[in-house]
C-alpha positions as a LaTeX table, in Angstrom:
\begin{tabular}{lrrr}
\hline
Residue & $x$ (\AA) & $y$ (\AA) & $z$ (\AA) \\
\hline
Unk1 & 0.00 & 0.00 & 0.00 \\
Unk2 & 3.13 & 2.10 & 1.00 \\
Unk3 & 4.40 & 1.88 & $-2.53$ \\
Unk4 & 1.11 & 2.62 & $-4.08$ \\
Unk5 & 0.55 & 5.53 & $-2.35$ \\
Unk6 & 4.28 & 6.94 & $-3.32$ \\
Unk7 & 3.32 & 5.93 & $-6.91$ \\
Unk8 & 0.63 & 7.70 & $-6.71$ \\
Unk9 & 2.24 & 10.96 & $-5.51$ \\
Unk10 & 4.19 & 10.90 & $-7.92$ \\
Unk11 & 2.23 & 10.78 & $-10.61$ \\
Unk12 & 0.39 & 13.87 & $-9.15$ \\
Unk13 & 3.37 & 15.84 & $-9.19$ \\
Unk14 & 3.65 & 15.12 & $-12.78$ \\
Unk15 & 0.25 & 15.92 & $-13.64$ \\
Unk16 & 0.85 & 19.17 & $-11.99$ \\
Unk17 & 4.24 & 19.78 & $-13.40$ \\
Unk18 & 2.81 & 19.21 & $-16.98$ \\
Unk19 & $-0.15$ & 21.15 & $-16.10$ \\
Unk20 & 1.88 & 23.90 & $-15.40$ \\
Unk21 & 4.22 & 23.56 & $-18.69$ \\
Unk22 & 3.78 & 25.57 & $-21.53$ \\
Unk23 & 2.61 & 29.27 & $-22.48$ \\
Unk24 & 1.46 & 31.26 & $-19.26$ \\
Unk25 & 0.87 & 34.69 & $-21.15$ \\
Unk26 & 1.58 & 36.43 & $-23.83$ \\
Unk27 & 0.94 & 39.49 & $-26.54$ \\
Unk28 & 1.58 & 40.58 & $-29.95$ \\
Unk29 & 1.20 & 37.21 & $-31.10$ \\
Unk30 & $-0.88$ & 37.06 & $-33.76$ \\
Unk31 & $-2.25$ & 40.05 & $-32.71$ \\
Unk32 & $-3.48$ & 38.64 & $-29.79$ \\
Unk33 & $-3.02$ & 38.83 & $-26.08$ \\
Unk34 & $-3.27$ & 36.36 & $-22.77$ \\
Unk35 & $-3.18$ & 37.50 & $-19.54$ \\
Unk36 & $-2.36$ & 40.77 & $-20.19$ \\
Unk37 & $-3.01$ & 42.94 & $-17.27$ \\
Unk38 & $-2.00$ & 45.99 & $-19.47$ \\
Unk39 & 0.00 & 47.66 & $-21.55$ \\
Unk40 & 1.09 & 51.50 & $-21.05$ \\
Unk41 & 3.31 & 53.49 & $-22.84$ \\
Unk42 & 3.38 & 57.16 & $-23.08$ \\
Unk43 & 5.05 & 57.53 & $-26.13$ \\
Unk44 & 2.37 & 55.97 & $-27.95$ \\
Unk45 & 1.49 & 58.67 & $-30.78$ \\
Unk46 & 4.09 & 61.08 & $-29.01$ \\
Unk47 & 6.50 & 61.98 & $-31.64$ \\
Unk48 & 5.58 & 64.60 & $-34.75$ \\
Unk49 & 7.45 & 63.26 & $-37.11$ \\
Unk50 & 6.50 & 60.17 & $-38.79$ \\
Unk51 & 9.85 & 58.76 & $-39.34$ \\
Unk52 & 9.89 & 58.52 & $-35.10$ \\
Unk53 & 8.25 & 56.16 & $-33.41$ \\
Unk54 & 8.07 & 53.94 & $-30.29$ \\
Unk55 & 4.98 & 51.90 & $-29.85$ \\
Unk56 & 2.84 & 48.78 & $-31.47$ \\
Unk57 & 2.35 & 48.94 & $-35.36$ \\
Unk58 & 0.23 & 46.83 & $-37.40$ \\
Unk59 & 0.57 & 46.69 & $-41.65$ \\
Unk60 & $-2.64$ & 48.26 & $-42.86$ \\
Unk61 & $-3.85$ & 48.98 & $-39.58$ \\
Unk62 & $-1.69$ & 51.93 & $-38.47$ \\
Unk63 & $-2.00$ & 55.65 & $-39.86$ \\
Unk64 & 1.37 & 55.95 & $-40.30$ \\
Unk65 & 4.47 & 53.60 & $-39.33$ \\
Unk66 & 8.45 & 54.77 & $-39.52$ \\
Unk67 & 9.86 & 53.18 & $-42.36$ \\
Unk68 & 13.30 & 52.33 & $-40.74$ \\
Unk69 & 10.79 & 49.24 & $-39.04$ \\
Unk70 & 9.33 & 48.24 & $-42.20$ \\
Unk71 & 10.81 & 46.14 & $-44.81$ \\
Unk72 & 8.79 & 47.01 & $-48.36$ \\
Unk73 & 11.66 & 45.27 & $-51.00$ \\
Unk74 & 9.12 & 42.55 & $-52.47$ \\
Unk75 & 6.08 & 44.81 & $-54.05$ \\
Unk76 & 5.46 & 48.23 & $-52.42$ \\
Unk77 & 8.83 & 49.50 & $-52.85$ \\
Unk78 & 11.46 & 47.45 & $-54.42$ \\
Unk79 & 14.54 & 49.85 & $-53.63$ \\
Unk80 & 14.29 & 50.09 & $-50.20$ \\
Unk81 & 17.00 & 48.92 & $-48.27$ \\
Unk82 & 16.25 & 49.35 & $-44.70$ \\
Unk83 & 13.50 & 47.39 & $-43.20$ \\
Unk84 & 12.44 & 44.75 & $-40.66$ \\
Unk85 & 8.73 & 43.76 & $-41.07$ \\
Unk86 & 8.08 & 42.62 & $-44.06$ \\
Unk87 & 5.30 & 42.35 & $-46.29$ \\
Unk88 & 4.13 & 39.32 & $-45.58$ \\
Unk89 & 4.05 & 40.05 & $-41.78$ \\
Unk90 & 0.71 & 41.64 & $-40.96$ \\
Unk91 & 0.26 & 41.18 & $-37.13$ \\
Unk92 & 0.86 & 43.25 & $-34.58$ \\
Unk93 & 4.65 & 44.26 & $-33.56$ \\
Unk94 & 6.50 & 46.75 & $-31.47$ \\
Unk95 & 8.86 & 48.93 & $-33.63$ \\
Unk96 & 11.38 & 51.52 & $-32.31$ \\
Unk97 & 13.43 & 54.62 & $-34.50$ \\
Unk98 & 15.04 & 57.60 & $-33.76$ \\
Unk99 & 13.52 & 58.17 & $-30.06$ \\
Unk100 & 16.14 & 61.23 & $-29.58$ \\
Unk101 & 14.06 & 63.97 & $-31.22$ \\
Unk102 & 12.39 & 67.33 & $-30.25$ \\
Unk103 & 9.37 & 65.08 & $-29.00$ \\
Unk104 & 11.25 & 63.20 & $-26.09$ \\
Unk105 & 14.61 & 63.33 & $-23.92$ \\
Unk106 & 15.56 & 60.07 & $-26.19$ \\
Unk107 & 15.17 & 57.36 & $-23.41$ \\
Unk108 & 11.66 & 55.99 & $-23.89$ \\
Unk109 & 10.00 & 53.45 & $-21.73$ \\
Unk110 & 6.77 & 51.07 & $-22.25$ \\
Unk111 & 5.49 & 48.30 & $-19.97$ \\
Unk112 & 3.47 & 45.17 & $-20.15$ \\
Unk113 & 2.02 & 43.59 & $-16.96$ \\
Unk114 & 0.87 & 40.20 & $-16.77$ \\
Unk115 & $-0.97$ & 38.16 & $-14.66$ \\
Unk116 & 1.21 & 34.89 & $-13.60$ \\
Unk117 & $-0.19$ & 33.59 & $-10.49$ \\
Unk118 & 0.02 & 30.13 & $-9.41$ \\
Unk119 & 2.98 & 29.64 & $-11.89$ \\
Unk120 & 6.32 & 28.62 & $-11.19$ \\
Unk121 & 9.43 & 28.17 & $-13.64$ \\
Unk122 & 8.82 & 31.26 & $-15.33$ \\
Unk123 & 11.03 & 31.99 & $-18.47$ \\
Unk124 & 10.34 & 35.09 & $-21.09$ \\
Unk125 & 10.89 & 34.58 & $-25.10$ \\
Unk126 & 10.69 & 37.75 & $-27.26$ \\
Unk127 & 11.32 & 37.80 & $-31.49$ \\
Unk128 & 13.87 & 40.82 & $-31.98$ \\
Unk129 & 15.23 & 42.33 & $-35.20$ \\
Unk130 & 17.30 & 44.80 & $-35.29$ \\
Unk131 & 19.39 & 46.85 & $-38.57$ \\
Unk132 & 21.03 & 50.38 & $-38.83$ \\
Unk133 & 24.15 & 51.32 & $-38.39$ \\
Unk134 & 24.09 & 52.26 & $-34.53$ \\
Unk135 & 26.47 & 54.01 & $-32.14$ \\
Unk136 & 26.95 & 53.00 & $-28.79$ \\
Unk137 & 24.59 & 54.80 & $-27.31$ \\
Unk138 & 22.13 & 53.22 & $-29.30$ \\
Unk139 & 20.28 & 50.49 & $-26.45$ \\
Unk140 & 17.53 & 48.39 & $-25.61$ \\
Unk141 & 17.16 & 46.46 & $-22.32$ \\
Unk142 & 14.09 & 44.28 & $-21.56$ \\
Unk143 & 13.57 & 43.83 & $-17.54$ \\
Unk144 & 11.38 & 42.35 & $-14.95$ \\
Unk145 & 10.14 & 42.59 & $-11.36$ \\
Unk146 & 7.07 & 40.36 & $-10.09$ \\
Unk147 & 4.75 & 42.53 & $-7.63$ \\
Unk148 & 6.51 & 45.48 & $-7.76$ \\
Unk149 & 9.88 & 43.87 & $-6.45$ \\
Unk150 & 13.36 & 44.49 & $-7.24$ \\
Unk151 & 13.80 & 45.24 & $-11.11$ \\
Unk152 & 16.11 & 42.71 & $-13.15$ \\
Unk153 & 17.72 & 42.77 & $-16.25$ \\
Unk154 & 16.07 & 40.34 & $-19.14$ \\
Unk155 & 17.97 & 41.20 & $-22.47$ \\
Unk156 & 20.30 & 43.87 & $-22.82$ \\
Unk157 & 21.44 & 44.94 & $-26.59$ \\
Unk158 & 25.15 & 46.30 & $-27.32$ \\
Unk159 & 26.84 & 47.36 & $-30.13$ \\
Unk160 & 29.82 & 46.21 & $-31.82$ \\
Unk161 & 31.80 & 49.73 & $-33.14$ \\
Unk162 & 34.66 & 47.30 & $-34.89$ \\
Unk163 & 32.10 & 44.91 & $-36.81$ \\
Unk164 & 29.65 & 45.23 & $-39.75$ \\
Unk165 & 26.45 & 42.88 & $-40.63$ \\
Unk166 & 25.00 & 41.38 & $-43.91$ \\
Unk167 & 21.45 & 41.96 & $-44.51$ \\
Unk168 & 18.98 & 40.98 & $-46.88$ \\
Unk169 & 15.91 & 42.24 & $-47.24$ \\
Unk170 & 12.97 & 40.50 & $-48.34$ \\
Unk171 & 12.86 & 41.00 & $-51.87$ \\
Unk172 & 16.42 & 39.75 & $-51.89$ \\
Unk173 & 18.87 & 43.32 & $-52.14$ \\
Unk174 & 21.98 & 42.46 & $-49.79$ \\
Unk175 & 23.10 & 45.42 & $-47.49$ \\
Unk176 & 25.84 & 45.77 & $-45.79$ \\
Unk177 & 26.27 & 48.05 & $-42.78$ \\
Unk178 & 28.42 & 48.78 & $-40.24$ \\
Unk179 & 28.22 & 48.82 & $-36.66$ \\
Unk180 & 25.87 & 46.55 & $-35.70$ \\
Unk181 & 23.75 & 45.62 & $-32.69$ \\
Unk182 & 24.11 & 42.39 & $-30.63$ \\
Unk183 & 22.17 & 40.51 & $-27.90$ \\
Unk184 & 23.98 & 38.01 & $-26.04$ \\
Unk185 & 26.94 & 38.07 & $-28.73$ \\
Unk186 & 24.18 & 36.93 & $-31.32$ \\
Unk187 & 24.15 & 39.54 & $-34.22$ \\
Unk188 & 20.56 & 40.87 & $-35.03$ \\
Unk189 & 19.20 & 41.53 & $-38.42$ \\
Unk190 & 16.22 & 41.87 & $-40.11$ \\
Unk191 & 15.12 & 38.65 & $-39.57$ \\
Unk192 & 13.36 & 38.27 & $-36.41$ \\
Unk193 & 15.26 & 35.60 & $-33.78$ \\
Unk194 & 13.87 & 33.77 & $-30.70$ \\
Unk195 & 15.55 & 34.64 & $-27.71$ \\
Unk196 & 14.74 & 33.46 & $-24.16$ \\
Unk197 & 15.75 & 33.95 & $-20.88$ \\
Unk198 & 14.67 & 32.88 & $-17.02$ \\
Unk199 & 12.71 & 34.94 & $-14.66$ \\
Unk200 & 14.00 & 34.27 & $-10.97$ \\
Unk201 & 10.81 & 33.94 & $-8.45$ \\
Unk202 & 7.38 & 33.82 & $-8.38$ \\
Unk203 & 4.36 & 36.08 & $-8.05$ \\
Unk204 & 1.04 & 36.88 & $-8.76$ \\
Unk205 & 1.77 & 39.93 & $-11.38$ \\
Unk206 & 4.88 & 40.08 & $-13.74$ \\
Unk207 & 6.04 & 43.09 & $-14.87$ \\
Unk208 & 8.05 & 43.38 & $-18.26$ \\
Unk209 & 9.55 & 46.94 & $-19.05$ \\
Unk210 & 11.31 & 47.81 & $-22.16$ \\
Unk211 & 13.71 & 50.71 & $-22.55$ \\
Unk212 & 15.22 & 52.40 & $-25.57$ \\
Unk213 & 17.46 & 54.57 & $-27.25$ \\
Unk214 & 18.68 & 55.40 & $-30.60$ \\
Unk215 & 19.38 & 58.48 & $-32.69$ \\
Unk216 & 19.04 & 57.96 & $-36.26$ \\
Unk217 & 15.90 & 57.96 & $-38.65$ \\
Unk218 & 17.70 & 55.10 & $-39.91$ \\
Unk219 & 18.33 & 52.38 & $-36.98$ \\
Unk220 & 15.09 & 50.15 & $-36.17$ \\
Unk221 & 14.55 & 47.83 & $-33.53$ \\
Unk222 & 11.46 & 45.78 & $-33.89$ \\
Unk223 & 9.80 & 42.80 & $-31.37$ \\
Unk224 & 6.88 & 40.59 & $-31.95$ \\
Unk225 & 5.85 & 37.46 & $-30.23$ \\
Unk226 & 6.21 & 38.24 & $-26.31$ \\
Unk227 & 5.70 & 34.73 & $-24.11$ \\
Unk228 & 5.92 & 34.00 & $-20.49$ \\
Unk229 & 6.36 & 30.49 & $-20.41$ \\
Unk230 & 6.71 & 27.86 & $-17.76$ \\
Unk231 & 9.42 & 24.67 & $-18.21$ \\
Unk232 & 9.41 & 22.73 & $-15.04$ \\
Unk233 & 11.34 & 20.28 & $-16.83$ \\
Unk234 & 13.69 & 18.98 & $-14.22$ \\
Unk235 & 10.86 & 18.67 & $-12.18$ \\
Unk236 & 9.10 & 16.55 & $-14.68$ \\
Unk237 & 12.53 & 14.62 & $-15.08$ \\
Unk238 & 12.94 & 14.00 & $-11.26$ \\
Unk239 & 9.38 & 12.91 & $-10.87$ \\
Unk240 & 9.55 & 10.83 & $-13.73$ \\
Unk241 & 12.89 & 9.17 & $-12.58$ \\
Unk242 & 11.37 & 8.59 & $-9.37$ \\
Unk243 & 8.16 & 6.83 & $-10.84$ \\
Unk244 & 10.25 & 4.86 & $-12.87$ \\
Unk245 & 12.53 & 3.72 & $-9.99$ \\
Unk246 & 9.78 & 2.81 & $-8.06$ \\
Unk247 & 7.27 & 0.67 & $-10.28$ \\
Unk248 & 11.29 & $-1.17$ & $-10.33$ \\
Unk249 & 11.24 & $-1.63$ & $-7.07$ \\
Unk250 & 7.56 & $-2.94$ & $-7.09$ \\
Unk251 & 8.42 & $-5.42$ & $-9.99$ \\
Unk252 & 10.86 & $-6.54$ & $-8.05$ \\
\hline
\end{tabular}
């Protein structure tokens, strides 16, 4: 009966492990939203010139959208050479360009709070793109606190002053540029990478905050496809190691 009971245990921890797995929250994912508390930024619509922006932009949605964030090579406008989104991407995204103008002191903030209660293991992934030739004061750093707790660091951009990066844009026109921007010592370009890192604690409200700035008509940053996860995988592994061992024993 002993061993039943431990089997049985067991196999509630992995039920609630693997209950637990997977997408907690997320937004501008196919233009859609889970668990989003909100989303406040008071740059939104902020900036007079239409080349500057910092805010969410959707293709044939949006008035007007800085065309340092939007890649028009394969129809629109075949020459252009500068450009993240393409055409075929129509949902929502966050773009970013030229932040230090009359509008604003150049350092521009916008938050996302979500609702993550109950959930352990928490990582963040976020698609990021980035292409201009930058300076090093260009920046963007993602961070996090959960219930209004100390404020950590998520992704943190730099710029390499010695380098240069290939691009190609969609319609197939190969730039090259110097300067570019890193994250983790992974160039970015104009195609959108995954990256993902762990959040540290739990909490009933997690709050993402991302910070910019860059002083050029010409540099975009652009992210799409924000997830909280949560990967209790050694969990999972220990419980299921555990089981394992002892339905052994039991056979035995």
């Amino acid at each position: 009966m002993k061993r039943l009971t431990t089997a049985t245990l067991l196999l509630s921890l992995l039920t609630f492990s693997a209950a637990q797995a997977g997408v907690v929250a997320f937004d501008m994912v196919n233009s859609d939203s889970q668990n989003l508390i909100s989303h406040t930024n008071a740059w939104e619509n902020a900036f007079s010139s239409a080349g500057d922006g910092f805010q969410k932009y959707q293709r044939g949605v949006s008035p007007t959208i800085p065309f340092a964030v939007l890649d028009d090579s394969i129809s629109v406008f075949p020459p252009d050479t500068l450009g993240i989104i393409d055409e075929t991407n129509t949902d929502v995204f966050f773009g970013a360009t030229d932040t230090v103008n009359g509008d604003s002191p150049g350092l521009v903030s916008a938050n996302w709070l979500f609702d993550v209660s109950g959930i352990t293991d928490l990582s963040v992934s976020i698609d990021i793109g980035a292409m201009g030739d930058f300076e090093t004061s260009d920046f963007f750093e993602w961070t996090y606190s959960i219930d209004g707790g100390a404020t950590m660091s998520l992704f943190s951009s730099t710029v390499d002053n010695d380098g240069s990066q290939v691009y190609t844009m969609a319609g197939g026109a190969v730039v090259p540029l110097n300067d570019p921007m890193l994250l983790n010592g992974v160039l970015l370009s104009n195609i959108l990478q995954t990256f993902t890192a762990n959040i540290a604690g739990t909490g009933s409200e997690l709050l993402l905050t991302l910070t910019v700035e860059t002083n050029g008509g010409s540099e975009g940053m652009v992210f799409q496809n924000l997830v909280v996860n949560s990967e209790p995988g050694m969990l999972l592994l220990l419980g299921a190691g555990l089981l394992g061992l002892g339905f052994a024993r039991r056979r035995a």
